[in-house]
C-alpha positions in Angstrom: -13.3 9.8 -5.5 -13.7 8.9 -9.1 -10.1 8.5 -9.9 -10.1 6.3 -6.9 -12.7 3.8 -8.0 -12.0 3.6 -11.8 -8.3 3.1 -10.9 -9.0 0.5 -8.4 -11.2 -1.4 -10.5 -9.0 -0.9 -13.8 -6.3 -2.8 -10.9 -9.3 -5.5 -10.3 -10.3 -6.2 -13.8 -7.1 -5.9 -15.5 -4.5 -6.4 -12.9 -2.0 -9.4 -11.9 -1.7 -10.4 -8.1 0.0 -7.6 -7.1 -2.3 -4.9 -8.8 -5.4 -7.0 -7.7 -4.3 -7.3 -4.2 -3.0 -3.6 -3.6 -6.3 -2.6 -5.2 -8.2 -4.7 -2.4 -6.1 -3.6 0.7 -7.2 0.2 -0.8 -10.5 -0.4 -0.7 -10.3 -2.0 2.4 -8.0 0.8 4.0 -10.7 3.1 2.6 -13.8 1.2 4.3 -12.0 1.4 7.9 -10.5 5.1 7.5 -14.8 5.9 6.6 -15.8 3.4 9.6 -13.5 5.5 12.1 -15.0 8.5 11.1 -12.4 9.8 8.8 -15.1 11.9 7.1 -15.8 13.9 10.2 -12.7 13.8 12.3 -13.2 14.6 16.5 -11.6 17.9 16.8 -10.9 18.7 13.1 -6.9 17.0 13.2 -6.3 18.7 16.5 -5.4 15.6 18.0 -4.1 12.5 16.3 -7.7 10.2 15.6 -6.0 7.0 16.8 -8.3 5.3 14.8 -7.5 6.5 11.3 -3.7 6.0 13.0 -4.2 2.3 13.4 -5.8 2.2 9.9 -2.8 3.8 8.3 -0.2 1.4 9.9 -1.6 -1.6 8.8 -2.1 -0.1 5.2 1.8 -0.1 5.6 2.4 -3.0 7.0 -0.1 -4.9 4.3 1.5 -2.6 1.5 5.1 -3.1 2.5 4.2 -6.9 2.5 3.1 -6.8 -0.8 6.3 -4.8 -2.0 8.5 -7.4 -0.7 6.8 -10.4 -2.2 6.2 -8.6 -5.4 8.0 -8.2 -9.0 6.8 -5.3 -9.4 8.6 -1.8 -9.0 5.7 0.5 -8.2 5.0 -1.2 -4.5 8.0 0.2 -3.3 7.0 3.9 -3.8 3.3 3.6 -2.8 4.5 1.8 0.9 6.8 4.5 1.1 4.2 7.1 0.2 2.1 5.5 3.1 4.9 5.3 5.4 5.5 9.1 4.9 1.5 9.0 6.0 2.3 6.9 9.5 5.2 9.0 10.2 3.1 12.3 9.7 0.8 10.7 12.4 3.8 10.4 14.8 4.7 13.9 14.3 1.5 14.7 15.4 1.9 12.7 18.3 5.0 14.1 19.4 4.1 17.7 18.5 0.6 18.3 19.7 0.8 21.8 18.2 1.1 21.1 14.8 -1.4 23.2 13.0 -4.2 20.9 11.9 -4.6 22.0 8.4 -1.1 21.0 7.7 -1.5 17.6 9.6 -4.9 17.0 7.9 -3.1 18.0 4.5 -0.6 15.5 5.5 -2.0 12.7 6.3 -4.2 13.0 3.1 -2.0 13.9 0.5 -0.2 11.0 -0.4 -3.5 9.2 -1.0 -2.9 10.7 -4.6 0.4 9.6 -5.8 -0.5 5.8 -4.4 -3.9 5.3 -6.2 -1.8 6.8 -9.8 1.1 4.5 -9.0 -1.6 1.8 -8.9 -3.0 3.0 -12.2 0.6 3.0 -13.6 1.5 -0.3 -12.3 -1.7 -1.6 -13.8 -1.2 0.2 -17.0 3.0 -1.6 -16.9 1.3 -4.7 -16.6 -1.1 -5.0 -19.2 1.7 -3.4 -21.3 4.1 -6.3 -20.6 1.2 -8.6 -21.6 0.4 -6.7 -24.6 3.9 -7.3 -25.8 4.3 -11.0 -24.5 6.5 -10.0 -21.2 5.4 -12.9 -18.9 6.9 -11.8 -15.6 5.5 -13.5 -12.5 3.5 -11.6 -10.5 5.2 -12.6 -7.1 9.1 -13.8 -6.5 10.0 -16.9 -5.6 9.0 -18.0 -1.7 11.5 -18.4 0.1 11.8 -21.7 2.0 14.0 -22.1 4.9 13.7 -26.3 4.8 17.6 -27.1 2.9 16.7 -29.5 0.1 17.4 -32.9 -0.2 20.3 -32.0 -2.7 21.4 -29.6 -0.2 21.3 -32.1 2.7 22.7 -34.8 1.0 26.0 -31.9 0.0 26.3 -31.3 4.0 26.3 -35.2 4.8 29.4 -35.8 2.3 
């Protein structure tokens, strides 16, 4: 637990949008997944908690969002960790008789690897700064209006 909350508030302090952000859906992921009980699980992981299932996903969806609107690298690995997560969950769902250790073990695991890729993306950032490396923190929107140029190109 202490890695967890000096990493996410090393991303807090010293982050850029994309550390700061990831760092907030965490903590957020983490309030839900200890309002659904993920502490004390019904059954001990013999069932999928549907709850903690429903967390998870939407820790994908918001960390997949934030890997596709990023310029960062270390996005794409931490979704991917937590996709591995989701996919673990529908496993369980399809094969009821997974043993419950292993599920719990799981599920779990790649909590690990996504908080140090957060300490590592921080740490990249604030390396970047250090050696004046402005990159922006989030790529270009994209917007689907044509611009005028464009417009006036299509008209002649």
């Amino acid at each position: 637990m202490v890695f967890f909350v000096v990493t996410v508030i090393f991303a807090g302090w010293r982050g850029g949008g994309p550390e700061r952000g990831t760092a907030g859906v965490y903590v957020l992921a983490l309030t839900g997944s200890a309002y659904v009980g993920f502490l004390q699980v019904p059954g001990d992981f013999q069932v999928v908690p549907i709850s903690l299932f429903l967390v998870d996903s939407l820790l994908l969806i918001a960390l997949c969002m934030i890997a596709v609107r990023s310029n960062r690298w270390w996005p794409i690995p931490a979704a991917g960790c937590q996709l591995v997560a989701v996919l673990v969950h529908i496993g369980k769902l399809l094969d009821p008789t997974m043993i419950p250790d292993g599920y719990a073990f799981l599920v779990t695991i790649w909590s690990w690897p996504m908080v140090a890729l957060l300490g590592l993306g921080t740490w990249a950032h604030r390396r970047r700064l250090a050696d004046s490396i402005i990159v922006p923190d989030w790529k270009p929107s994209s917007d689907a209006r044509p611009s005028r140029s464009r417009k006036l190109q299509q008209q002649g």
